[in-house]
DSSP file (Angstrom, degrees, kcal/mol; ACC not computed):
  #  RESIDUE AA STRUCTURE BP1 BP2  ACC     N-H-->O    O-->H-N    N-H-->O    O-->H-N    TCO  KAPPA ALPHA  PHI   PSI    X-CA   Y-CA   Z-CA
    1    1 A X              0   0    0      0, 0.0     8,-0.3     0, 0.0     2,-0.2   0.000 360.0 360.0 360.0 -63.1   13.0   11.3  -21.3
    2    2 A X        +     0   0    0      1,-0.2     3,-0.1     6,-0.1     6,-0.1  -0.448 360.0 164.1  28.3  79.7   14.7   13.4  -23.6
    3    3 A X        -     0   0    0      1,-0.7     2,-0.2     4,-0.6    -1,-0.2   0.771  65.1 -46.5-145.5 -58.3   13.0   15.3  -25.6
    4    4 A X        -     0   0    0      3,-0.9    -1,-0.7     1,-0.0     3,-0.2  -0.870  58.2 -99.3-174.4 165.0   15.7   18.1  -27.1
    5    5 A X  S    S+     0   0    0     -2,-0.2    -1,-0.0     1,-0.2     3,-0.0   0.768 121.9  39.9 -77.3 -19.8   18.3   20.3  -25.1
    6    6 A X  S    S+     0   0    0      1,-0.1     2,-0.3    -3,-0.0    -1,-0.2   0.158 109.7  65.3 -97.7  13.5   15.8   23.5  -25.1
    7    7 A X        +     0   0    0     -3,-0.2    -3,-0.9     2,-0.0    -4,-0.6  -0.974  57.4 172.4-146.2 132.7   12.6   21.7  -24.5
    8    8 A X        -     0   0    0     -2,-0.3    -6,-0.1    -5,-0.1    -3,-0.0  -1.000  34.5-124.1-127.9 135.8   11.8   19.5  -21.0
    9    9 A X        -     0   0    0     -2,-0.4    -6,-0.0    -8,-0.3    -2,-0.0  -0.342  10.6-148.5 -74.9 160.8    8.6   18.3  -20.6
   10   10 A X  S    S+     0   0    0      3,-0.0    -1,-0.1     1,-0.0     0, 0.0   0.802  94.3  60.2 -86.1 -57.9    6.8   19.4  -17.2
   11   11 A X  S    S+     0   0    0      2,-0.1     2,-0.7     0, 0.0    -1,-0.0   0.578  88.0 110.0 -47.8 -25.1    4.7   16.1  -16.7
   12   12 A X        -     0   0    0      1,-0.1     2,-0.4   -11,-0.1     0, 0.0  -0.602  62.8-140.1 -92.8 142.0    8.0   14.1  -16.4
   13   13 A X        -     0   0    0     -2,-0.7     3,-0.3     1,-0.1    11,-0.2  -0.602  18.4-178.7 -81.2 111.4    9.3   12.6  -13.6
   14   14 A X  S    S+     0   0    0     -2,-0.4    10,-0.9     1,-0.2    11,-0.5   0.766  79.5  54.8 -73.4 -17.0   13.1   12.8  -13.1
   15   15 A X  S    S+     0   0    0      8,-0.1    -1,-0.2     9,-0.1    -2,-0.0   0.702  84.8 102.0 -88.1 -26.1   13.8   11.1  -10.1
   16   16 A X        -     0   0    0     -3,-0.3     2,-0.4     7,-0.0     8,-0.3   0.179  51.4-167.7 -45.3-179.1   11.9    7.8  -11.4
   17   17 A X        -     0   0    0      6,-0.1     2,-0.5     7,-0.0     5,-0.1  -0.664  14.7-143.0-179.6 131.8   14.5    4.8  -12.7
   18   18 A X  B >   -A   21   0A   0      3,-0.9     3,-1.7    -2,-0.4    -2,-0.0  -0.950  17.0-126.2-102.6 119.5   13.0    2.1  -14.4
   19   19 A X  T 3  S+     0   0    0     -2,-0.5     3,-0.1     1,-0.3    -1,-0.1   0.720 115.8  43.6 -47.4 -11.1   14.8   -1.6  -13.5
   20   20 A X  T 3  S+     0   0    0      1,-0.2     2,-0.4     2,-0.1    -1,-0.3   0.771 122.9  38.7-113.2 -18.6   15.2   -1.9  -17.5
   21   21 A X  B <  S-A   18   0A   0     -3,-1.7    -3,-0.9     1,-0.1    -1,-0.2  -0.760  76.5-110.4-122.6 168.2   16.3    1.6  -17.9
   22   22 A X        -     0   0    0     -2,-0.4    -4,-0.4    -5,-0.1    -1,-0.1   0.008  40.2 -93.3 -75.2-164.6   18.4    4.6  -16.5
   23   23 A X     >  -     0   0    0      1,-0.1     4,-1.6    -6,-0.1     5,-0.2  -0.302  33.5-109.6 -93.3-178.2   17.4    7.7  -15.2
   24   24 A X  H  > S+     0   0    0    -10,-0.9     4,-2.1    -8,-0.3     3,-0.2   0.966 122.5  40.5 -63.7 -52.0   17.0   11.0  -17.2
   25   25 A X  H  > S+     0   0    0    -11,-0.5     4,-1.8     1,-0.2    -1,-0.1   0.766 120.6  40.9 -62.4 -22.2   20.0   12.3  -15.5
   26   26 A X  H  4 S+     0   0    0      2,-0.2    -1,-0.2     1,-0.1    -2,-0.2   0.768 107.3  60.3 -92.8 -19.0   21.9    9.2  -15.6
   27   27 A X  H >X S+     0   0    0     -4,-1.6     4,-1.9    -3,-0.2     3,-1.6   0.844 109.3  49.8 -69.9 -40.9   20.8    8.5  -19.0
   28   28 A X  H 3X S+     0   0    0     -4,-2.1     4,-0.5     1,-0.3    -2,-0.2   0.735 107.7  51.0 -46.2 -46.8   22.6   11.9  -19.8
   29   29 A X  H 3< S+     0   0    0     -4,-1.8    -1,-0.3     2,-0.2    -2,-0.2   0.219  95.0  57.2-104.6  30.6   25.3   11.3  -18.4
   30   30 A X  H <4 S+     0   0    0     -3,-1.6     4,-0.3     2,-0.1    -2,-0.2   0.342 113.1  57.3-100.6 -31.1   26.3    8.0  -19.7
   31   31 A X  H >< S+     0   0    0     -4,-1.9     3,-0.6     2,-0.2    -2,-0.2   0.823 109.0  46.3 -63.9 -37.3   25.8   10.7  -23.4
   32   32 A X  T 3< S+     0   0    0     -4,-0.5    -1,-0.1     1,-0.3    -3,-0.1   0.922 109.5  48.4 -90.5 -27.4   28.2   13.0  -22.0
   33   33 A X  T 3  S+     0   0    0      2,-0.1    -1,-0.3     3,-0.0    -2,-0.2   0.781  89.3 109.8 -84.6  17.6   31.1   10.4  -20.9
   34   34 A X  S <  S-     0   0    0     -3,-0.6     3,-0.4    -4,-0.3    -3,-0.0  -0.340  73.6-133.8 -75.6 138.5   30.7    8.9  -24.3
   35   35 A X  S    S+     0   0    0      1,-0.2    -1,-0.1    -2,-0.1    -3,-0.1   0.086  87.5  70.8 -74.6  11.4   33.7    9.6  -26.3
   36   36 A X        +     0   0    0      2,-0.1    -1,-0.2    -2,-0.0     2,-0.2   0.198  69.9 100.8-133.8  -9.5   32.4   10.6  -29.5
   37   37 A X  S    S-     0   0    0     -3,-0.4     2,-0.1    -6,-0.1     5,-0.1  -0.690  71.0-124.6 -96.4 153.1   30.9   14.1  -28.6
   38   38 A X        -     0   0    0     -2,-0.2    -2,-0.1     1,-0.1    -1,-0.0  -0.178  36.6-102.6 -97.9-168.2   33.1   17.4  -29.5
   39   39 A X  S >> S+     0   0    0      2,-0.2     3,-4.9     3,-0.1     4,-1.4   0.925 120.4  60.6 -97.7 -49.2   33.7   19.5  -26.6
   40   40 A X  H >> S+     0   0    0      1,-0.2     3,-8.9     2,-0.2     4,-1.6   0.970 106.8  45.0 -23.8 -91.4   31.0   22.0  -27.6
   41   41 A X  H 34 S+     0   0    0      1,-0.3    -1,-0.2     2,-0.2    -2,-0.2   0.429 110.6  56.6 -59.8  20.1   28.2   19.3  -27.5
   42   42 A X  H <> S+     0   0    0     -3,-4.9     4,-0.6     2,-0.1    -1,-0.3   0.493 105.3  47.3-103.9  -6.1   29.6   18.2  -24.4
   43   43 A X  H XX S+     0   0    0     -3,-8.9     4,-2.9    -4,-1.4     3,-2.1   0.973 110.8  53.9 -82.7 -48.4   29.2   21.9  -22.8
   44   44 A X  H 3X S+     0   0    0     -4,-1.6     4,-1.9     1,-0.2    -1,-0.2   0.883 113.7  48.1 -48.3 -46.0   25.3   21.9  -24.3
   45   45 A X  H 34 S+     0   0    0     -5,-0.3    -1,-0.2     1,-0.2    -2,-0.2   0.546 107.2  48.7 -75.2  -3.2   24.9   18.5  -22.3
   46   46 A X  H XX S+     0   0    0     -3,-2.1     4,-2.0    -4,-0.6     3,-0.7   0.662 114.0  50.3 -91.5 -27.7   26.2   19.4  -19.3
   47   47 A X  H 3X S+     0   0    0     -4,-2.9     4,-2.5     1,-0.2    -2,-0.2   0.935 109.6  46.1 -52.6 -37.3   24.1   22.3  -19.5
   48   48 A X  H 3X S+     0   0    0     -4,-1.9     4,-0.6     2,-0.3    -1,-0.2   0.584 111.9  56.3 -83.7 -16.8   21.3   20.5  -20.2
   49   49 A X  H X> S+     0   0    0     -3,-0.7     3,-1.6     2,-0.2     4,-1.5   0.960 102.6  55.9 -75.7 -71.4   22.5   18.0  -17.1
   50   50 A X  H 3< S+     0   0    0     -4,-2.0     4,-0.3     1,-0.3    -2,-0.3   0.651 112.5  39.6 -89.0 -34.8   22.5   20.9  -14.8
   51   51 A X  H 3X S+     0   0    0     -4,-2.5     4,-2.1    -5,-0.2    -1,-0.3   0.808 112.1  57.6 -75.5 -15.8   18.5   21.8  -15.7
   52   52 A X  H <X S+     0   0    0     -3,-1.6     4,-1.9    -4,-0.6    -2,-0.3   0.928 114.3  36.9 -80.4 -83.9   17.7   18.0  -15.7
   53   53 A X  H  < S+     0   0    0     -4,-1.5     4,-0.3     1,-0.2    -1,-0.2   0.569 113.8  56.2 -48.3  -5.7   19.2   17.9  -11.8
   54   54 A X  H >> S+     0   0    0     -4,-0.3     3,-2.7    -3,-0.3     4,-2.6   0.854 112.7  44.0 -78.4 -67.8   17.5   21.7  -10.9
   55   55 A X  H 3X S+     0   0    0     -4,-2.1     4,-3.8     1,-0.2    -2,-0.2   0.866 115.4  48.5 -19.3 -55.4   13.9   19.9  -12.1
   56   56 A X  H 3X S+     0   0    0     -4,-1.9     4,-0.8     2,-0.2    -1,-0.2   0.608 114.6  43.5 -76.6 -13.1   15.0   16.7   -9.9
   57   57 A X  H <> S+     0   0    0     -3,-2.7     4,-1.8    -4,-0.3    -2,-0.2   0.850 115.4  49.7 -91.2 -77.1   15.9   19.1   -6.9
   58   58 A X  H  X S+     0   0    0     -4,-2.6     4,-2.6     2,-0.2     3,-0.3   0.792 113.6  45.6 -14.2 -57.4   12.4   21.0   -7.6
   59   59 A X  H  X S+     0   0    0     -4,-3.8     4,-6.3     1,-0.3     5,-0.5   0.998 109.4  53.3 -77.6 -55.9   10.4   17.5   -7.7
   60   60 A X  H  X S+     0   0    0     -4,-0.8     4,-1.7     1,-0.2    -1,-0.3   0.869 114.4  44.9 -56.5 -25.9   12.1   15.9   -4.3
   61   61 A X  H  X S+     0   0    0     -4,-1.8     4,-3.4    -3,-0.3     5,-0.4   0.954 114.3  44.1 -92.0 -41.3   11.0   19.3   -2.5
   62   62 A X  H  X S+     0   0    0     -4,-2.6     4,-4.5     2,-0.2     5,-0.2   0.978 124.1  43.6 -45.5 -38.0    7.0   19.5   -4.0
   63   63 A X  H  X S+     0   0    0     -4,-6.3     4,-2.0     1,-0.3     5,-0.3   0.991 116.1  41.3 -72.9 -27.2    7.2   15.6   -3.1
   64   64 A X  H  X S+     0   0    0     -4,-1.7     4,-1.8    -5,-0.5     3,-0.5   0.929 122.0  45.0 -85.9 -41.7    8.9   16.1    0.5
   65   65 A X  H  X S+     0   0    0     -4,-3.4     4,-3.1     1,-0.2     5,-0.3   0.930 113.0  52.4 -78.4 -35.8    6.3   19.4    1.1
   66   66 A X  H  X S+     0   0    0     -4,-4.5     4,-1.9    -5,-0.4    -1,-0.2   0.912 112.3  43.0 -68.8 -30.6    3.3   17.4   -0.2
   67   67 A X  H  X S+     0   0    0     -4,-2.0     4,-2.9    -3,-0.5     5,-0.3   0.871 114.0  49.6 -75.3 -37.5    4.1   14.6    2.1
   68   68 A X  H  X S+     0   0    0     -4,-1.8     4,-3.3    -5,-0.3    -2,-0.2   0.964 105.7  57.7 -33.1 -65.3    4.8   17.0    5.1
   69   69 A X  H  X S+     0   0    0     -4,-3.1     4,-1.4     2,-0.2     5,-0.3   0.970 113.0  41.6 -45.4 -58.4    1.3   18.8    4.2
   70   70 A X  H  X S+     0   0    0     -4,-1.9     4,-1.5    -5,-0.3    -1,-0.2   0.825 111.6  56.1 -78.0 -17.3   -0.5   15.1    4.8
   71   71 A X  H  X S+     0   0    0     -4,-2.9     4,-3.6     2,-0.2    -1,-0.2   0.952 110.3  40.8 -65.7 -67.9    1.6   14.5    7.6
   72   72 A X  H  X S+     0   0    0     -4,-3.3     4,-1.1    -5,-0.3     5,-0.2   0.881 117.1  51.5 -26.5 -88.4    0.4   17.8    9.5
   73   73 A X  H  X S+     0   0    0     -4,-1.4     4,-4.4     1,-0.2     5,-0.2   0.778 108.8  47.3 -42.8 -48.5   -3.0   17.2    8.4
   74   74 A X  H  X S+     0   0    0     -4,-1.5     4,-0.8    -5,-0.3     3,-0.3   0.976 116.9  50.7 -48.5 -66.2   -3.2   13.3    9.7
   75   75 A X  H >X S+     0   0    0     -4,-3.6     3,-3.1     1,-0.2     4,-1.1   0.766 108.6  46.1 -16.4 -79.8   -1.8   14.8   12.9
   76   76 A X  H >X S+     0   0    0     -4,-1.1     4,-2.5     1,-0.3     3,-0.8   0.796 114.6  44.7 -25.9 -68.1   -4.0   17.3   13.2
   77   77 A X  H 3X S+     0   0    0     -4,-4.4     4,-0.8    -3,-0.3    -1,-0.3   0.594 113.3  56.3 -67.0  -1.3   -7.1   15.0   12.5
   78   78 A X  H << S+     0   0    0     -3,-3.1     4,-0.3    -4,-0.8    -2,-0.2   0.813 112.1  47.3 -73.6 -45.9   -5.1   12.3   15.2
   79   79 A X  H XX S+     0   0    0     -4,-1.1     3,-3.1    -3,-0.8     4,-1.8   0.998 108.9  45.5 -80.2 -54.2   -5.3   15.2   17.6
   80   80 A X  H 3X S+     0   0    0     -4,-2.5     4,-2.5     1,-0.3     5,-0.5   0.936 108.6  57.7 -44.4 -48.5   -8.9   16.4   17.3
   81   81 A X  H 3X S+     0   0    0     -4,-0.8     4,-0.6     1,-0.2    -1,-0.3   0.799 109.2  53.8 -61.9  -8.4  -10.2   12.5   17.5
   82   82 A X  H <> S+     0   0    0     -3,-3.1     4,-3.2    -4,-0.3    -1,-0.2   0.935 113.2  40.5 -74.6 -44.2   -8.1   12.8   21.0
   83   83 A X  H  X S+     0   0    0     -4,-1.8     4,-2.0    -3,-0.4    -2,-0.2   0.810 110.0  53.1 -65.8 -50.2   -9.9   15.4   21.8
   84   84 A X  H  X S+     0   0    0     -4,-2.5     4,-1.4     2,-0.2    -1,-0.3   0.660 117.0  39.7 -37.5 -42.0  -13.1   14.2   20.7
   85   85 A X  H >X S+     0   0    0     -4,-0.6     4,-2.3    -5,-0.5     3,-0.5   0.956 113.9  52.1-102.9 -58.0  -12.7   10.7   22.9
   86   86 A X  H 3X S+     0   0    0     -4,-3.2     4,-1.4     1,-0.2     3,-0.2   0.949 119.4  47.6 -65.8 -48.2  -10.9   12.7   26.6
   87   87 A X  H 3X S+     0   0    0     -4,-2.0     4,-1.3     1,-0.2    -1,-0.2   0.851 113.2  40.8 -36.7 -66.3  -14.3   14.8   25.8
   88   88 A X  H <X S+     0   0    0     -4,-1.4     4,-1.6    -3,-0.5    -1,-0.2   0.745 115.5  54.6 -23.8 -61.6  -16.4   12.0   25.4
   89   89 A X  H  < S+     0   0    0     -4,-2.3     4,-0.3     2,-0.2    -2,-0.2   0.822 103.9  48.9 -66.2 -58.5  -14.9   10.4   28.2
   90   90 A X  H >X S+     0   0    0     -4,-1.4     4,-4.1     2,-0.3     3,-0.8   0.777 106.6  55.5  -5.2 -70.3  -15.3   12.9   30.8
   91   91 A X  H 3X>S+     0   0    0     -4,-1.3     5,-2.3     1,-0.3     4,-1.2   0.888 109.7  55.8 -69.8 -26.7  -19.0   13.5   30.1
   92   92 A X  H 3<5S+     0   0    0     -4,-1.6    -2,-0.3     1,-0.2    -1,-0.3   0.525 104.9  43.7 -60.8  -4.7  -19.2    9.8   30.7
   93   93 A X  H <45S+     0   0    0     -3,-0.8    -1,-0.2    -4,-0.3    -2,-0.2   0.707 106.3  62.9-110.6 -30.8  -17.8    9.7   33.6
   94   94 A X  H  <5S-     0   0    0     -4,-4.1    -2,-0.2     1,-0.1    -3,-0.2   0.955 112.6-114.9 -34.9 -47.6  -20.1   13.2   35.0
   95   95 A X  T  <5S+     0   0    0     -4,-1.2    -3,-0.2    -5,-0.2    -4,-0.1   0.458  76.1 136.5  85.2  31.4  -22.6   10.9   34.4
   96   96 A X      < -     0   0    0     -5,-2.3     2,-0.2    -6,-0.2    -1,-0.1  -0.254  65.5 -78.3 -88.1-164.1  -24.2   13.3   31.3
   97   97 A X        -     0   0    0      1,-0.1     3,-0.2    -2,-0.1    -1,-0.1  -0.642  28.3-145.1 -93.2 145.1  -25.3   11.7   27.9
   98   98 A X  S    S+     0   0    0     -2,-0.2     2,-0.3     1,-0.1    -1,-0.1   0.529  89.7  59.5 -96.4 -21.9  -22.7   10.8   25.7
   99   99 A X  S    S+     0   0    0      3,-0.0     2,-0.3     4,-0.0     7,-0.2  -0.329  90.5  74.1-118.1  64.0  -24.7   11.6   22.4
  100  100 A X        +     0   0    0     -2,-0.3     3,-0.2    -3,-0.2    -4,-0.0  -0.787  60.4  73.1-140.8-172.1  -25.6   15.4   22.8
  101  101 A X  S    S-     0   0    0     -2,-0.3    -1,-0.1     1,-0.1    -2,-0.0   0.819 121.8 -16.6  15.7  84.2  -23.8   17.8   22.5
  102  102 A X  S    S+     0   0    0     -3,-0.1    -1,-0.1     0, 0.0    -3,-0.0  -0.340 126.4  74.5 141.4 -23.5  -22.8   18.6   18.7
  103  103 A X  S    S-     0   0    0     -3,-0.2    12,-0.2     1,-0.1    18,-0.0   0.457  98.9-117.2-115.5  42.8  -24.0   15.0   17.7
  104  104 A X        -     0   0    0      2,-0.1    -1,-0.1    10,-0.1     2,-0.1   0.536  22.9 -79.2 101.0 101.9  -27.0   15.2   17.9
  105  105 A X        -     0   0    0      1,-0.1     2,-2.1     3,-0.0    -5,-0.1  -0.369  35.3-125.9 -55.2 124.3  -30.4   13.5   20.2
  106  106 A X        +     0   0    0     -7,-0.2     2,-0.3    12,-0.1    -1,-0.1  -0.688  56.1 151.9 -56.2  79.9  -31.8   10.0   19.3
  107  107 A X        -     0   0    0     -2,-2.1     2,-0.7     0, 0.0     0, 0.0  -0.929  48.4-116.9 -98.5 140.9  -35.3   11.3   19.0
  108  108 A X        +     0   0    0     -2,-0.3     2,-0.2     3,-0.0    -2,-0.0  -0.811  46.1 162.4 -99.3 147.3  -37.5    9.6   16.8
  109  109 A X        -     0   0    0     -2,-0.7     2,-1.0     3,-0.2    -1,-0.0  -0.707  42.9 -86.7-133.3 158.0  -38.4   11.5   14.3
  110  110 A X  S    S-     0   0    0      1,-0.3     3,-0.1    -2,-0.2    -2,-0.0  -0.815 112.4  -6.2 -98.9 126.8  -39.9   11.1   10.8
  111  111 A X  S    S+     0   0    0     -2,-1.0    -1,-0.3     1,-0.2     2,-0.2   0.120  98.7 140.1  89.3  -5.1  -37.5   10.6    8.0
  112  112 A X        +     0   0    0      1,-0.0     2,-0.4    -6,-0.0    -1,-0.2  -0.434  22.2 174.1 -74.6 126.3  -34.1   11.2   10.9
  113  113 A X        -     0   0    0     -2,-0.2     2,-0.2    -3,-0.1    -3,-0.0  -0.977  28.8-122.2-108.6 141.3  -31.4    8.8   10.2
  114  114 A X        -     0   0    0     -2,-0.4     2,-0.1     1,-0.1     5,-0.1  -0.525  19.9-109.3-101.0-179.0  -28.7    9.4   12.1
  115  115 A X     >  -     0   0    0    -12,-0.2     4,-2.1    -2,-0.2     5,-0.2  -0.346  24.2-112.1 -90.9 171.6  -25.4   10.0   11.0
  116  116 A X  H  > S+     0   0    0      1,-0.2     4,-1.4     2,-0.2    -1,-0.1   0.760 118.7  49.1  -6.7 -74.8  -22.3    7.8   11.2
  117  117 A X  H  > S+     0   0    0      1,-0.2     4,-2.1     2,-0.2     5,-0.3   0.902 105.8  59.2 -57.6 -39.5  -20.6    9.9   13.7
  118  118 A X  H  4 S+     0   0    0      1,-0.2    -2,-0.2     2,-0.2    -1,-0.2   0.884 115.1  32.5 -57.6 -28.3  -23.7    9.8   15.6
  119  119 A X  H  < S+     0   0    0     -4,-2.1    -1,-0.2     1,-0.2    -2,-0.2   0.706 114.8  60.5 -87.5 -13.0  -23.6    5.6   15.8
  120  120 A X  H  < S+     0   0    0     -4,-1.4    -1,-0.2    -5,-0.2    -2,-0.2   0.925 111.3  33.3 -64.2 -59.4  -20.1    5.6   15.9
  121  121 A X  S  < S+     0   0    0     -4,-2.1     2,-0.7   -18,-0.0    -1,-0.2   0.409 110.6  88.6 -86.5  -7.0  -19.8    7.9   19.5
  122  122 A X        -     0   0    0     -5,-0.3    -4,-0.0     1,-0.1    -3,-0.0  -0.658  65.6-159.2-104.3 112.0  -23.2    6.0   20.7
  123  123 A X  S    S+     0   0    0     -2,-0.7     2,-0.3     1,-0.0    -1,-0.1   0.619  72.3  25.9 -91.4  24.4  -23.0    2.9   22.5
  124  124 A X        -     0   0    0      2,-0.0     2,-0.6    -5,-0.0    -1,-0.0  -0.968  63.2-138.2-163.1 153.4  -26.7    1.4   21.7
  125  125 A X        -     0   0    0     -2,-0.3     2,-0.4    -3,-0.0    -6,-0.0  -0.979  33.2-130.4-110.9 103.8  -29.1    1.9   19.0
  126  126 A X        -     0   0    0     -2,-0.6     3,-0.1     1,-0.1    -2,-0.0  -0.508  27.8-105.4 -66.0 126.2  -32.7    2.2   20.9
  127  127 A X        -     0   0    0     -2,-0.4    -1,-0.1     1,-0.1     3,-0.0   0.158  47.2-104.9 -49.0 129.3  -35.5   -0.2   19.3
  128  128 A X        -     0   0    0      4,-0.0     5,-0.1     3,-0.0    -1,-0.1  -0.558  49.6 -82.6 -67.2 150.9  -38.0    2.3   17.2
  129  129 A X    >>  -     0   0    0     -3,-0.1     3,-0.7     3,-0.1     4,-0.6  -0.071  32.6-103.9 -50.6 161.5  -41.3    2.9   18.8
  130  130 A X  H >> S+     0   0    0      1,-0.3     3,-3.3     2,-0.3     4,-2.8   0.937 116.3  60.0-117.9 -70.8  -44.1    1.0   18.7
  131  131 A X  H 3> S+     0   0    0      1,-0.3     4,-0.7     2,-0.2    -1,-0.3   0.836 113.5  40.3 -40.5 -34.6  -45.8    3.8   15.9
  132  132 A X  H <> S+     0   0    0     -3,-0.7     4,-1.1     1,-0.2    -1,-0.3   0.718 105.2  64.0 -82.7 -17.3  -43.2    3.1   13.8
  133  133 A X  H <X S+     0   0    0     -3,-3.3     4,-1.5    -4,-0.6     3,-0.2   0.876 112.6  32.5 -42.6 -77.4  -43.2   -0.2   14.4
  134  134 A X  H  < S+     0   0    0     -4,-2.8    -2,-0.2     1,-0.2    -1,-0.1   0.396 113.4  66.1-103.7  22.2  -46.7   -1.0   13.0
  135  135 A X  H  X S+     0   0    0     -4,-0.7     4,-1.0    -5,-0.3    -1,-0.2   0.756 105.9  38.7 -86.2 -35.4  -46.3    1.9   10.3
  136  136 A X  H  X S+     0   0    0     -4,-1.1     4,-1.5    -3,-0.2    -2,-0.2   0.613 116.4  57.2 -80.8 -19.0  -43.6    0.3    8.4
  137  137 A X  H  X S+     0   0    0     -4,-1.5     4,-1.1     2,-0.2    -1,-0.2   0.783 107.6  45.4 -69.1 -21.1  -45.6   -3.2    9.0
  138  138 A X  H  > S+     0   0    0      1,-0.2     4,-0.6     2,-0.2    -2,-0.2   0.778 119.6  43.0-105.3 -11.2  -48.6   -1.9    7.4
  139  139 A X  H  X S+     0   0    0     -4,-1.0     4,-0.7     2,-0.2     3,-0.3   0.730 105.6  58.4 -52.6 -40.3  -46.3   -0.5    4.5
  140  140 A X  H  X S+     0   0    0     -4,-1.5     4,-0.7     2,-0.2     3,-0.5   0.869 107.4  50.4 -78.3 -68.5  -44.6   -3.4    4.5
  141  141 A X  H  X S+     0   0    0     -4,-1.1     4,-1.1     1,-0.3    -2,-0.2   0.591 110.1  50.1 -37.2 -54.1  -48.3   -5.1    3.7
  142  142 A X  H  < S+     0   0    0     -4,-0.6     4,-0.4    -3,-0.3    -1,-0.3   0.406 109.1  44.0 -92.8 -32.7  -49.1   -2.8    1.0
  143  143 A X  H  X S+     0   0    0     -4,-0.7     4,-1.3    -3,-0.5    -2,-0.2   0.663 109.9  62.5 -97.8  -3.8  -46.2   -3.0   -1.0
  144  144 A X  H  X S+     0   0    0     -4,-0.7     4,-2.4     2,-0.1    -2,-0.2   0.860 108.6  38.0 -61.9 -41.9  -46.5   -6.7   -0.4
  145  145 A X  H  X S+     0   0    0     -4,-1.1     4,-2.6     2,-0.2    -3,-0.1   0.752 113.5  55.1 -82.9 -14.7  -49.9   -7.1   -2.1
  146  146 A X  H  > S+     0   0    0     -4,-0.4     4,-1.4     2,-0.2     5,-0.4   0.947 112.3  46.8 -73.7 -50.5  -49.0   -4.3   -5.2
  147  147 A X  H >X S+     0   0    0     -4,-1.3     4,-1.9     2,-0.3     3,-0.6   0.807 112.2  49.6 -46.9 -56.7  -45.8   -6.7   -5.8
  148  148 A X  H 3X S+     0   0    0     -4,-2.4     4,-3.6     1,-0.2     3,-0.5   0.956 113.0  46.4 -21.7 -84.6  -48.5   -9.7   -5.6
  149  149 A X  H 3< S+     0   0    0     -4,-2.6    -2,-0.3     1,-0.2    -1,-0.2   0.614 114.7  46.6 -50.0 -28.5  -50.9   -7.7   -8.3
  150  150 A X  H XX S+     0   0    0     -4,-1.4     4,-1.3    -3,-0.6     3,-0.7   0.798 112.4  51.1 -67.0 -38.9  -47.6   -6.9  -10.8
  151  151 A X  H >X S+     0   0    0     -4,-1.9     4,-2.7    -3,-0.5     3,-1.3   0.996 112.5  48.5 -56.6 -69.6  -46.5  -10.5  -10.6
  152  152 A X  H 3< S+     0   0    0     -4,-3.6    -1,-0.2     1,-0.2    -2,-0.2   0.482 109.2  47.2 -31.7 -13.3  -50.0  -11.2  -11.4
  153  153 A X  H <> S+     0   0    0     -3,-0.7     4,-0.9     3,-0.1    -1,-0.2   0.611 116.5  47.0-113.9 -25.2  -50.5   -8.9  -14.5
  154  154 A X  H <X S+     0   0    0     -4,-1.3     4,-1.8    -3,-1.3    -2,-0.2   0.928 106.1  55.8 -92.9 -45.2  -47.2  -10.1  -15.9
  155  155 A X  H  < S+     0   0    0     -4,-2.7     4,-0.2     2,-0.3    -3,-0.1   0.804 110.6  45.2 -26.5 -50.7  -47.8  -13.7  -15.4
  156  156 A X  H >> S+     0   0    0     -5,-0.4     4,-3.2     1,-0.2     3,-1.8   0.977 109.9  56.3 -85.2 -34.5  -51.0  -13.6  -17.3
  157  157 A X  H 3X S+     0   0    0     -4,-0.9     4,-1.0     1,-0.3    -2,-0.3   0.766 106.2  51.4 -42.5 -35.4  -49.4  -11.5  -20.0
  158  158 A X  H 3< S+     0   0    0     -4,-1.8    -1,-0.3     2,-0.2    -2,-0.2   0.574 105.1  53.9 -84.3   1.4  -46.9  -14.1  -20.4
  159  159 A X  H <4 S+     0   0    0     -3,-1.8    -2,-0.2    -4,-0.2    -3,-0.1   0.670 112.0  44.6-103.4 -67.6  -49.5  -16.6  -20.8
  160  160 A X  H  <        0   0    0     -4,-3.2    -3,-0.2     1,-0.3    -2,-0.2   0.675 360.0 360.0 -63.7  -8.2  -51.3  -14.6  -23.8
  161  161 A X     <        0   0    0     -4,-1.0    -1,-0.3    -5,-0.2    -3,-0.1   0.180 360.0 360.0 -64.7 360.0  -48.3  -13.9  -25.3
């Protein structure tokens, strides 16, 4: 922990206590009640006490604002998903479509997958169309029979080898 009385590391944590050891401050001041120090090099280590406990007041407010900050933010995203579902909810009960507006149409399309959000807010996945149906079968077909012909080209290559 320790390092020198004019030099503190930035990276170290003060506040930490290790079950086999003390703290930086506590280690410090277990130096200072020791009986063996002149009054001088007790003054330097109470100085040096009194930046160790500024640091340890510094680190408990970055941690207590960083946790604040992620509280707010959870909130925040807690409130929009409210907002998001009484929305939802609403056009379901108009009687509109629940998957338009912002996420997007199930149209089929070539190459659309939809997103996440879109199966997430959607309460059925509609079967693909018939074209697509017997386009991916006849693909299907066709990379079956190259896979056939590579098996085949390696087979007999392992036989002439």
């Amino acid at each position: 922990c320790i390092v020198s009385n004019d030099q503190t590391a930035e990276s170290v944590s003060y506040t930490k206590n290790s079950k086999k050891c003390h703290s930086c401050i506590g280690a410090v001041e277990k130096i200072i009640s020791s009986a063996s120090l002149t009054l001088d090099e007790k003054m330097e280590w109470k100085k040096f006490l009194e930046c160790l406990r500024n640091r340890e007041d510094d680190e408990n407010l970055a941690r207590k604002e960083k946790e604040r900050t992620r509280e707010e933010a959870n909130e925040a995203h807690r409130n929009e998903q409210r907002e998001l579902q009484q929305e939802e909810r609403s056009r379901a009960r108009a009687g509109g479509s629940t998957s338009s507006n912002g996420l997007g149409r199930m149209e089929q399309g070539y190459g659309y997958f939809p997103t996440l959000a879109t199966l997430q807010f959607q309460s059925s996945i509609p079967p693909p169309s018939r074209s697509v149906a017997e386009e991916e079968n006849n693909i299907r077909e066709s990379l079956d029979r190259i896979l056939a012909y590579i098996g085949a080209v390696v087979f007999i290559f392992f036989i002439l080898s």
